[in-house]
Each structure stands twice: as C-alpha cells, then as structure tokens.
Backbone as JSON, one array per atom type, in Angstrom:
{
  "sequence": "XXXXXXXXXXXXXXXXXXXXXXXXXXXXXXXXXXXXXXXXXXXXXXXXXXXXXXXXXXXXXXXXXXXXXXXXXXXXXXXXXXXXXXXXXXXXXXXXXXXXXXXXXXXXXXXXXXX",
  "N": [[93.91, 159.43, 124.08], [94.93, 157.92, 126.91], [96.17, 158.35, 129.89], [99.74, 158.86, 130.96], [101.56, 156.33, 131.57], [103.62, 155.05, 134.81], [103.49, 153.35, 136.15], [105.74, 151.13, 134.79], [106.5, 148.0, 135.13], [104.52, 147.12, 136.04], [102.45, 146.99, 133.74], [104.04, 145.21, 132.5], [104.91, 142.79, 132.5], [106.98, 140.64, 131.48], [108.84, 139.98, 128.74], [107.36, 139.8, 125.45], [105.33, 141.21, 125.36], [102.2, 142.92, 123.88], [102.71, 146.11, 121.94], [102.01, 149.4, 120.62], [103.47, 151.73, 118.17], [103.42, 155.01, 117.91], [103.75, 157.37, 115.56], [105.28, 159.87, 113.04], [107.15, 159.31, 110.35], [109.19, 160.19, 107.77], [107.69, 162.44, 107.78], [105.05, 161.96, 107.52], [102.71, 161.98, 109.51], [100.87, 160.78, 112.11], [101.41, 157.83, 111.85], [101.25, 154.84, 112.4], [102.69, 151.66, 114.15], [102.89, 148.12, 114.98], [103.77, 146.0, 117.52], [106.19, 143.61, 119.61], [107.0, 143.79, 122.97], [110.37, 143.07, 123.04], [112.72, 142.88, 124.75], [113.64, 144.13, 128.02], [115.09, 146.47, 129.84], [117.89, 147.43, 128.14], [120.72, 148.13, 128.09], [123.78, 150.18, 126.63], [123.11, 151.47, 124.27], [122.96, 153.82, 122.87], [125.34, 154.53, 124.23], [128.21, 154.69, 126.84], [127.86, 156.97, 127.91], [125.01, 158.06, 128.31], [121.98, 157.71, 128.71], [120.26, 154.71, 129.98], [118.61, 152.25, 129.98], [116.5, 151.13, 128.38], [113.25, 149.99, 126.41], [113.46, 147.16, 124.65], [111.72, 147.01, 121.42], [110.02, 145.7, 118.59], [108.38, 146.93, 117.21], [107.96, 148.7, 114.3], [110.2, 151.76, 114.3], [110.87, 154.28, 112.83], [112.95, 156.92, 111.47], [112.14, 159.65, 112.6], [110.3, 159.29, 114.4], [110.81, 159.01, 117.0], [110.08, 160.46, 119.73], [107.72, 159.94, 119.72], [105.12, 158.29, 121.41], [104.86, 154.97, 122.38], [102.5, 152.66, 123.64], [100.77, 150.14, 124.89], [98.29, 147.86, 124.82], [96.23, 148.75, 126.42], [95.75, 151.3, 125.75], [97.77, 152.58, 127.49], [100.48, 154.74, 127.56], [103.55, 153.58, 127.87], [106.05, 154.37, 126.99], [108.82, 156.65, 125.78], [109.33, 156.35, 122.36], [112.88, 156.11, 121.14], [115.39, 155.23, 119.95], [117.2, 153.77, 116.95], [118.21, 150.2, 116.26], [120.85, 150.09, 113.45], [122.04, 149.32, 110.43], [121.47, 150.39, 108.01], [120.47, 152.94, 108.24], [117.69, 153.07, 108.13], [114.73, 151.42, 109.68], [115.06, 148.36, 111.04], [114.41, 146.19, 112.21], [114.9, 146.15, 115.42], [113.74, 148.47, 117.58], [114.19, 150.8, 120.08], [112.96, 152.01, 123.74], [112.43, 154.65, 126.12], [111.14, 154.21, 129.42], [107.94, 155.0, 130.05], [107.91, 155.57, 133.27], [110.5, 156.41, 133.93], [110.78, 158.83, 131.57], [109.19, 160.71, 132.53], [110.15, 160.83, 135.38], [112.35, 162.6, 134.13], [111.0, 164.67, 133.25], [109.73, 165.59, 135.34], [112.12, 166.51, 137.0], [113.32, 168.74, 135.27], [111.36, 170.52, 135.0], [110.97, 171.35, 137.83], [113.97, 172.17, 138.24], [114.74, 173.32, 136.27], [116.57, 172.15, 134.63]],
  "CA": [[94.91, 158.61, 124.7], [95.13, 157.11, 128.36], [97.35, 158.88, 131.0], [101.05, 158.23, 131.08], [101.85, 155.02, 132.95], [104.6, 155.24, 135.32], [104.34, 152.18, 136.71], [106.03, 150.33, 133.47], [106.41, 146.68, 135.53], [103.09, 147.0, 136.16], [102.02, 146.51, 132.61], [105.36, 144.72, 131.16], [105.0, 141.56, 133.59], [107.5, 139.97, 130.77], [108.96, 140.73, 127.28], [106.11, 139.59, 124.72], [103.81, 142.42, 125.64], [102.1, 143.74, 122.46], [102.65, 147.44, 122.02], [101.71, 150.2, 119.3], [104.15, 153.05, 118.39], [103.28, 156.26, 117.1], [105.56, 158.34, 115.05], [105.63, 160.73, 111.93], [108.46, 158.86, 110.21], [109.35, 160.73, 107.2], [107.05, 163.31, 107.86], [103.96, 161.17, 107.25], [101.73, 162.3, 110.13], [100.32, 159.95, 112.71], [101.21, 156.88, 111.82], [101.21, 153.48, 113.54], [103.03, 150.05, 113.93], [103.14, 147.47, 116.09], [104.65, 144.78, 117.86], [105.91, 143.44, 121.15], [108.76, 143.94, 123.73], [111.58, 142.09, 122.85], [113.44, 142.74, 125.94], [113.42, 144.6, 128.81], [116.76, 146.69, 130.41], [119.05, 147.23, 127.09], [122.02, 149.12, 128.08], [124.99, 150.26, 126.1], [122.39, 151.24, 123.18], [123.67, 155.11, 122.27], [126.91, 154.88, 124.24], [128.77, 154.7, 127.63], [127.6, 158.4, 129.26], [123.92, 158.59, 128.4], [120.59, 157.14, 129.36], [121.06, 153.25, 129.27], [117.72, 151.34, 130.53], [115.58, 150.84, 127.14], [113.06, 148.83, 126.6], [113.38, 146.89, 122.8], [110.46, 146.48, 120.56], [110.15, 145.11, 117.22], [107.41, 147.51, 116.19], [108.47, 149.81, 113.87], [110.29, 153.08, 114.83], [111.65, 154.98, 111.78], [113.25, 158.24, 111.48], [110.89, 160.34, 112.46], [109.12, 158.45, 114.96], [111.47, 159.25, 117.99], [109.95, 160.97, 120.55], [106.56, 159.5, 119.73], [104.8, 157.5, 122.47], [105.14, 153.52, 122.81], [101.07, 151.98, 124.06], [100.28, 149.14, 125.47], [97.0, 147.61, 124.13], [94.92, 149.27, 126.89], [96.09, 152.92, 125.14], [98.52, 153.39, 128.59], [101.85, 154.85, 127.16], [104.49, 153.08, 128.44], [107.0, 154.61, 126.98], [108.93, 157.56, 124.59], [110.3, 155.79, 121.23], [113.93, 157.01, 121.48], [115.96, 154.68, 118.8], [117.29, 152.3, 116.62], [119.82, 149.73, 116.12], [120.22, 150.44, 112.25], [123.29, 149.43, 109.57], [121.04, 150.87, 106.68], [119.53, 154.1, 108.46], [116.22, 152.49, 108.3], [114.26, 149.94, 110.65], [115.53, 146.55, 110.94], [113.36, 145.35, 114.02], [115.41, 146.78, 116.54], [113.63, 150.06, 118.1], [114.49, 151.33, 121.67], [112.27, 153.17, 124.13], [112.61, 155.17, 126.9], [110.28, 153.74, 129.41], [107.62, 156.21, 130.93], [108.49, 156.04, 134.26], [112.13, 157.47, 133.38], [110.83, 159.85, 131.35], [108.41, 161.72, 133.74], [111.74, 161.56, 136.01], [112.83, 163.5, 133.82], [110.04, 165.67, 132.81], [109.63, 166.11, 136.64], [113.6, 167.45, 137.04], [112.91, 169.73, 134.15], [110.27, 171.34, 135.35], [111.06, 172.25, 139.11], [115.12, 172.54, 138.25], [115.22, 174.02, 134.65], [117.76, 171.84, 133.51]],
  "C": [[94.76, 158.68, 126.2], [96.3, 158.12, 129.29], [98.96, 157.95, 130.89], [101.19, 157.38, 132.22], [103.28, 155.28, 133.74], [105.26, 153.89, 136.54], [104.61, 150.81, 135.95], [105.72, 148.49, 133.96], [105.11, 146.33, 135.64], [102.12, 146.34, 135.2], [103.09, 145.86, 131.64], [105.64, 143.39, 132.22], [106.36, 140.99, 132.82], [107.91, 140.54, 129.41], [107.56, 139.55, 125.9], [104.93, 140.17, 124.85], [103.27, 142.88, 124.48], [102.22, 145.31, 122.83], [102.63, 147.76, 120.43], [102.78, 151.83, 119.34], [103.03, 153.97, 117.55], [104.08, 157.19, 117.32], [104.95, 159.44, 113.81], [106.75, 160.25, 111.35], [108.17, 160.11, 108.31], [108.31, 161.89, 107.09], [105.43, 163.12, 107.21], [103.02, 161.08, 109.21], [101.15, 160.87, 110.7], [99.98, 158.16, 111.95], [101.53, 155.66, 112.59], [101.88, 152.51, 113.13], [102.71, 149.41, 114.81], [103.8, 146.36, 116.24], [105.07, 144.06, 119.17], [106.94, 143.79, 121.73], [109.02, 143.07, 123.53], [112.23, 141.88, 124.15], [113.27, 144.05, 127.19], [114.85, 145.25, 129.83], [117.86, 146.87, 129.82], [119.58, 148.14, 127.67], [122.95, 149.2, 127.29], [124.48, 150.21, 124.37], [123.17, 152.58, 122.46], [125.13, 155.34, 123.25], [127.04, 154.77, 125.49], [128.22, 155.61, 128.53], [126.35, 158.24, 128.79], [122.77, 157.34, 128.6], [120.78, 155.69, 128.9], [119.62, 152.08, 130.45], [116.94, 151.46, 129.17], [114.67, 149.66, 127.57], [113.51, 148.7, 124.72], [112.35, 146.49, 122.4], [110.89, 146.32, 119.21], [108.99, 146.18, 116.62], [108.18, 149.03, 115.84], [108.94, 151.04, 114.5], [111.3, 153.57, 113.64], [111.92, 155.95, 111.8], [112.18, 158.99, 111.35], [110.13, 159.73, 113.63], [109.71, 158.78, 116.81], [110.86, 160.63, 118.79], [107.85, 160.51, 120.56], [106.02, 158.42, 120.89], [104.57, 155.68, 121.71], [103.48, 153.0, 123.59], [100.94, 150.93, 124.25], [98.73, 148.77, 124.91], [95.36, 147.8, 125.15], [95.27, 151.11, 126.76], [96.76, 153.63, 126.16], [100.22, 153.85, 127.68], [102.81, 154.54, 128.22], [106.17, 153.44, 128.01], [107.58, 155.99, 125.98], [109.93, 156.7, 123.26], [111.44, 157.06, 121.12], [114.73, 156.49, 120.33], [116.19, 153.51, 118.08], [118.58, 151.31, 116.3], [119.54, 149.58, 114.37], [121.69, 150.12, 111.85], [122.62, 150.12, 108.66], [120.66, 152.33, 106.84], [118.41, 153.59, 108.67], [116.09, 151.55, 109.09], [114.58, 149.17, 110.27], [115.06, 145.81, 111.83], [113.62, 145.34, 115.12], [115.02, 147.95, 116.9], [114.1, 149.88, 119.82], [113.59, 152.26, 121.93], [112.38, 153.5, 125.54], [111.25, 154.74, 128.19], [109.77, 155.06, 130.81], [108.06, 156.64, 132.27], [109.92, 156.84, 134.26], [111.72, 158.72, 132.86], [109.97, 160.73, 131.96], [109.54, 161.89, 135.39], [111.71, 162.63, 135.82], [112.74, 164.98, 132.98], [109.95, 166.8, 134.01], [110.94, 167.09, 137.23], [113.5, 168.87, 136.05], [112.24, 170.73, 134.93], [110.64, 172.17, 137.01], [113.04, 172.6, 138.88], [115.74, 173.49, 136.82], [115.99, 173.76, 133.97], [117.55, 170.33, 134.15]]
}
C-alpha cells in the first residue's frame, strides 16, 4: 500500500471518486469492496459531541470493517472507514469515513500529547 494521503481535496476533486475499502467484516480477513464517494462533509452522523466531517461511500463497510483504510484507485488511503447508517445492523449503502487528513491530526495529537 501507498503512503497515507493527507491532502484528501487533492484526490476527491468531487463526490464520484471510485474508492476500495478494506475491512475484516465478520472476521473474514482482508476483504474488499468498492465504490465511490457519495458525498463529501456529512455531519451529525454519530451524534452532536463527536467527530462530524465524514466522507460517504457506497462501498461496502460492514461490521468489522471499521477502522480499515478507504483507497483511492492509485492505492493512496484517503481515509479510516469509521461507520454506518444502518436500520438492520448490516450495510445498506451508507458507510462513513474518517478522512486521512483528520486522522493523522489525530494520530499526530496522540503521539506528542498522549491523549
């Protein structure tokens, strides 16, 4: 795999980008979907106080698949698959992802602050 991208706009000119997740969804080991960004900026996805810039993709993200990296079709990760909008528990074509630049933020805070 490609170095973490951090400069997401860079490679997300628009929503119709293709991207590839990878996950472990039920404990099924490196597996793949894909699909494209839907949108770009979802807020008000897990709630009022916590992290609220997503991007949305349609490619699969099933239990299990959350914290797995988000690719772009030149193998740059663009993002961490974080969740889904779900009535059943299972995928419905709504995933959410954390988009790299954010999360090397907050890799970067981590690391020199310990919290």
């Amino acid at each position: 795999m490609k170095k973490l991208t951090t400069d997401v706009a860079k490679f997300l000119k628009a929503a119709s980008e293709w991207v590839v997740a990878i996950g472990a969804p039920r404990a099924l080991e490196k597996s793949v979907t894909q699909g494209i960004i839907s949108a770009k900026h979802r807020r008000g996805i897990t709630g009022s106080t916590s992290y609220q810039d997503f991007l949305q993709t349609d490619a699969a993200i099933n239990p299990g698949n959350s914290g797995g990296p988000l690719l772009n079709l030149y193998g740059e990760v663009i993002g961490v698959n974080a969740a889904i909008a779900t009535e059943s528990g299972g995928f419905e074509g709504i995933g959410f992802t954390i988009p790299s630049n954010a999360a090397v933020n907050v890799a970067n805070t981590l690391i020199a602050r310990g919290r």
